[in-house]
Short mmCIF file of the C-alpha atoms (twelve columns), coordinates in Angstrom:
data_MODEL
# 
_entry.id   MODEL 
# 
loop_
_atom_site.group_PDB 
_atom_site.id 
_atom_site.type_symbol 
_atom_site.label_atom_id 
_atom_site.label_alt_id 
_atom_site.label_comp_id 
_atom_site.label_asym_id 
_atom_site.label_seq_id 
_atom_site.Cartn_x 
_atom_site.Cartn_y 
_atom_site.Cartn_z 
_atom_site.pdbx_PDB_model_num 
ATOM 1   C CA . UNK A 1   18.000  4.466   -31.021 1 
ATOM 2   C CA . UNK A 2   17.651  1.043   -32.591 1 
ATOM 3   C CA . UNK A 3   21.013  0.258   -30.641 1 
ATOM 4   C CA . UNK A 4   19.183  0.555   -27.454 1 
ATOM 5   C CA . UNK A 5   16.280  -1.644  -28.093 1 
ATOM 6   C CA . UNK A 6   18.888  -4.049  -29.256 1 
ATOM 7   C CA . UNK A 7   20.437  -3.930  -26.099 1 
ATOM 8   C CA . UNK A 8   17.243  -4.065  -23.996 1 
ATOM 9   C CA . UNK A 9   16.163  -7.192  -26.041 1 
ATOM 10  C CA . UNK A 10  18.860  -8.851  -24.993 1 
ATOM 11  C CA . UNK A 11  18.764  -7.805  -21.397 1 
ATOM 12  C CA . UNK A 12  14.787  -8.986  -21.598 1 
ATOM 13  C CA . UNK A 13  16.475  -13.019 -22.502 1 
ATOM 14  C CA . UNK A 14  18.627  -12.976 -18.956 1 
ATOM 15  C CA . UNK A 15  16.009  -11.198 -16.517 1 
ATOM 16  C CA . UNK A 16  14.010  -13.152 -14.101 1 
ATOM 17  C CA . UNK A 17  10.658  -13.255 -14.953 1 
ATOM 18  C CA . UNK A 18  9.264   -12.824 -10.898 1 
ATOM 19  C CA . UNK A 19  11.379  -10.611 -8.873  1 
ATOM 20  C CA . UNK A 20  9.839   -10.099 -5.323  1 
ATOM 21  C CA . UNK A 21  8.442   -6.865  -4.571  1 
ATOM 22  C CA . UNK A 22  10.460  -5.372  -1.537  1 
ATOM 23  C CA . UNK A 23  11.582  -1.986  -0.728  1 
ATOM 24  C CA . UNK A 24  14.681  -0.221  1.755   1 
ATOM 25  C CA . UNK A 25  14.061  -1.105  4.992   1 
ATOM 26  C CA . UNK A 26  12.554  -4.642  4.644   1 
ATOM 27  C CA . UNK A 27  13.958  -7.191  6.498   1 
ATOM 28  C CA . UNK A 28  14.460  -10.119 3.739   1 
ATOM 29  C CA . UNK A 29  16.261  -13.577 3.429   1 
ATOM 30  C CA . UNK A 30  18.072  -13.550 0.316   1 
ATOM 31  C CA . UNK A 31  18.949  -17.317 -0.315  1 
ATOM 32  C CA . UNK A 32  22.317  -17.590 -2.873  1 
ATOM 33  C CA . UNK A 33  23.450  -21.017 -4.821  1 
ATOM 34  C CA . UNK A 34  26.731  -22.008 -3.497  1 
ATOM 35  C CA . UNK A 35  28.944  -24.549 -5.709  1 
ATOM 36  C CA . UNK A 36  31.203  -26.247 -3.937  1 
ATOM 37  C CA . UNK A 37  33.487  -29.144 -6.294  1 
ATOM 38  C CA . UNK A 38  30.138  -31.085 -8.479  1 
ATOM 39  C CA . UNK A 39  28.139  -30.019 -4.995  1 
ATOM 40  C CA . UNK A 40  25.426  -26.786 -4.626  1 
ATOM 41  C CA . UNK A 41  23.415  -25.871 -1.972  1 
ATOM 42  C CA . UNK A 42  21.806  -22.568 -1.016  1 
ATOM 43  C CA . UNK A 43  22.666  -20.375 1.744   1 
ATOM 44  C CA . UNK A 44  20.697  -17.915 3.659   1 
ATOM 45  C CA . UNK A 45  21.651  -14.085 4.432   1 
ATOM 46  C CA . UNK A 46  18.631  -12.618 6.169   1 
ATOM 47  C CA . UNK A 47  19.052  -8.616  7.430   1 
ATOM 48  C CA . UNK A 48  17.505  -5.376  6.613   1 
ATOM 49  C CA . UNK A 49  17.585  -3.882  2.598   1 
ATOM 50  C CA . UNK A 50  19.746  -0.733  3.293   1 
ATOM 51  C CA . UNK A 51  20.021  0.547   0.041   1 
ATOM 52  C CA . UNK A 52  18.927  -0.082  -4.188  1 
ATOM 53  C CA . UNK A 53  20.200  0.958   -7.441  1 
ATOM 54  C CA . UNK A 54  20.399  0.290   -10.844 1 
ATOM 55  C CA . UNK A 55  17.657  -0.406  -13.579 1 
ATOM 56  C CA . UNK A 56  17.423  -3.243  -15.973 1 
ATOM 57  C CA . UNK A 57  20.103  -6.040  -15.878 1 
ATOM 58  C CA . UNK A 58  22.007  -4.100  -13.507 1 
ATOM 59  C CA . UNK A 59  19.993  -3.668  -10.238 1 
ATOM 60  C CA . UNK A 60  21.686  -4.414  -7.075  1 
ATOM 61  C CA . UNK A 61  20.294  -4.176  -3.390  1 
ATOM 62  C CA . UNK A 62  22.616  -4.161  0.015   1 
ATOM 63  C CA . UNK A 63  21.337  -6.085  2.683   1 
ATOM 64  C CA . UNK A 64  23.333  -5.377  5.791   1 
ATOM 65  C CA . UNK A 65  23.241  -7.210  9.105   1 
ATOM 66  C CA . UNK A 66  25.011  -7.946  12.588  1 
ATOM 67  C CA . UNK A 67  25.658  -11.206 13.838  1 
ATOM 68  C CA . UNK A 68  28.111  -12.369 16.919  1 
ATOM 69  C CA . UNK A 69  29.099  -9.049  17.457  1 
ATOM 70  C CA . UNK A 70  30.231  -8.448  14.094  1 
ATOM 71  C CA . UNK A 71  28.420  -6.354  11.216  1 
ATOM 72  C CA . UNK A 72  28.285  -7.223  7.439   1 
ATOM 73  C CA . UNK A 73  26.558  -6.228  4.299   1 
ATOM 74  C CA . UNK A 74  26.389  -8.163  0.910   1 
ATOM 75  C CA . UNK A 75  25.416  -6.788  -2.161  1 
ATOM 76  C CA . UNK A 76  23.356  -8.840  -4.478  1 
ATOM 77  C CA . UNK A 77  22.951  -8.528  -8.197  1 
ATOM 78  C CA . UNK A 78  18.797  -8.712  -8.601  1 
ATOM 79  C CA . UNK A 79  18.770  -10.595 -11.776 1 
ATOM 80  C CA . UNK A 80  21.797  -13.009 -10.599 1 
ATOM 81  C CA . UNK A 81  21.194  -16.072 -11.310 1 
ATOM 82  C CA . UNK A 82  23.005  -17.374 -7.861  1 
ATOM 83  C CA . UNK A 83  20.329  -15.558 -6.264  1 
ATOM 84  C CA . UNK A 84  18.025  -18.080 -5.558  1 
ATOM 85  C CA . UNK A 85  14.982  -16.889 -3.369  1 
ATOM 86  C CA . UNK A 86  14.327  -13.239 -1.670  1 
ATOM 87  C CA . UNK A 87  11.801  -13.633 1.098   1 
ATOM 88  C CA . UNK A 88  10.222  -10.702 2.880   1 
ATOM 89  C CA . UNK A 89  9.993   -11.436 6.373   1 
ATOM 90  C CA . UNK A 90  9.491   -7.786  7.550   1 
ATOM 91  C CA . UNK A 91  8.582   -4.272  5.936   1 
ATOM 92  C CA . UNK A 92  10.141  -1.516  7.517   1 
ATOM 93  C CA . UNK A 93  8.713   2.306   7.649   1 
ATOM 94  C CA . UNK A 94  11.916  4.325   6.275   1 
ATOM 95  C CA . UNK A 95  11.834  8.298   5.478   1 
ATOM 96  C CA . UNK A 96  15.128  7.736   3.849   1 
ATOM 97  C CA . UNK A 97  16.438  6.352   0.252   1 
ATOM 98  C CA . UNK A 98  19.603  4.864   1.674   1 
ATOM 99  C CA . UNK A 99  20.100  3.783   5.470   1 
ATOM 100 C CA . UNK A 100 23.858  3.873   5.278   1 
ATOM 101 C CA . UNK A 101 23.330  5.453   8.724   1 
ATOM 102 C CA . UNK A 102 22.637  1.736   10.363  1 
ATOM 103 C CA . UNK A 103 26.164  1.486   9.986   1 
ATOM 104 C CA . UNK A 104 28.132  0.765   13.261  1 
ATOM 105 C CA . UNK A 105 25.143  0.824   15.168  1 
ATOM 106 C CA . UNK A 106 24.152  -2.070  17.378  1 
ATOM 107 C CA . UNK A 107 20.945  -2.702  19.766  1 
ATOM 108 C CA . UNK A 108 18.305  -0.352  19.626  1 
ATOM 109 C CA . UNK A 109 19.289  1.926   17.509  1 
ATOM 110 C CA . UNK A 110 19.231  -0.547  14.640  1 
ATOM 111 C CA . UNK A 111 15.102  -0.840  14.989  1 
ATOM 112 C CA . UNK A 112 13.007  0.366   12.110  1 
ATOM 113 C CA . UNK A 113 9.019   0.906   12.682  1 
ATOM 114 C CA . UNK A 114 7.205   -1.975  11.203  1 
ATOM 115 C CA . UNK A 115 5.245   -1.033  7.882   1 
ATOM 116 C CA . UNK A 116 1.708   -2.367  8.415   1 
ATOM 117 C CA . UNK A 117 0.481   -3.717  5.136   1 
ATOM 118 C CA . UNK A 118 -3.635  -4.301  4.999   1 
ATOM 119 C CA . UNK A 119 -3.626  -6.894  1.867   1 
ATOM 120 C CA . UNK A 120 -1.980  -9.838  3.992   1 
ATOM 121 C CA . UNK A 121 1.759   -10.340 4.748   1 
ATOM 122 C CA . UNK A 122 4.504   -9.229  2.233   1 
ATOM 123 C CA . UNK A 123 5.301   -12.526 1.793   1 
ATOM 124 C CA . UNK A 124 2.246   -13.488 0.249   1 
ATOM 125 C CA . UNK A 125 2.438   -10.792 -2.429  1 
ATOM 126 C CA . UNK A 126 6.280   -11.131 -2.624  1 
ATOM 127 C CA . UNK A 127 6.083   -13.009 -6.051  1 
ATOM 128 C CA . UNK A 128 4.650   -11.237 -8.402  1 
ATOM 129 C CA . UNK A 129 5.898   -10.277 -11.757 1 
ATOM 130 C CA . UNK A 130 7.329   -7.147  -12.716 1 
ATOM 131 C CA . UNK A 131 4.537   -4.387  -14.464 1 
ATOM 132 C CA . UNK A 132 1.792   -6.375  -13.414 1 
ATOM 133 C CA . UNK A 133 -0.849  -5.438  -11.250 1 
ATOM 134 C CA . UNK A 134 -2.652  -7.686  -8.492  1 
ATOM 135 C CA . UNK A 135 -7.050  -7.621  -8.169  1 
ATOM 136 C CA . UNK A 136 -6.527  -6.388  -4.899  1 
ATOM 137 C CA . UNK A 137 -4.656  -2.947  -6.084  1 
ATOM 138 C CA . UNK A 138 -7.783  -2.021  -8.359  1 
ATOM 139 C CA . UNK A 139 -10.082 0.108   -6.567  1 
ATOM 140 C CA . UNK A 140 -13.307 -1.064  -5.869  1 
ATOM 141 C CA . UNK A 141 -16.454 -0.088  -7.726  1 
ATOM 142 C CA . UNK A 142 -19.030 3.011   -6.222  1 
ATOM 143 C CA . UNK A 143 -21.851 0.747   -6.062  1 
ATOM 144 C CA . UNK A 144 -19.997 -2.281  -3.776  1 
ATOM 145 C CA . UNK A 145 -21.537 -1.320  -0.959  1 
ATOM 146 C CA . UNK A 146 -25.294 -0.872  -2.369  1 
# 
């Protein structure tokens, strides 16, 4: 067992302290450093989160999308370091843990509901740290309203 905790330790030194909080289905702009010769610059890749897995270190999300005519998907390692920002522009209403069916689908059969969120845009509460909770998630106390 001591092993493991070794292992997560280490894992704890290379995560990123904020990840954004998003979910399958969001639509999100997932900005990567690129290094070209002594040169870097980031580059966006905005579409819709079709799919998540991992834990730890490891976590990777697919974010698919169809441009010109032509569909692609990248997946992105969460913890990457060349992943610079993750904005949520979107949140999408899914009944489904993997939307591998958007696949080869164009127009509007690509739509997803829109996921109403009542504390402000996602973007605002996009940045938080992991394990954390915000004031607004506490409920509020019986006698608020006397």
């Amino acid at each position: 067992m001591s092993r493991i905790r070794e292992i997560e330790e280490i894992e704890q030194e290379y995560k990123k302290k904020e990840v954004p909080q998003f979910a399958i289905g969001d639509q999100v702009i997932v900005g990567t450093r690129i290094v070209e010769g002594d040169k870097e610059r980031v580059q966006s890749f905005a579409g819709v989160v079709i799919a998540k897995k991992g834990t730890g270190l490891s976590e990777t999300f697919t974010v698919y999308r169809t441009a010109y005519g032509s569909s692609m998907e990248r997946l992105f390692l969460l913890h990457s370091p060349y992943v610079a920002s993750i904005e949520v522009k979107r949140s999408g209403k899914v009944r489904r843990a993997k939307l591998y069916h958007l696949r080869g689908k164009t127009g509007k059969a690509t739509k997803l509901r829109e996921l109403f969120r009542p504390q402000g845009t996602p973007s605002e509460e996009a940045i938080r740290p992991q394990g954390t909770l915000s004031e607004e998630a506490t409920p509020p106390s019986s006698d608020a309203g006397i």
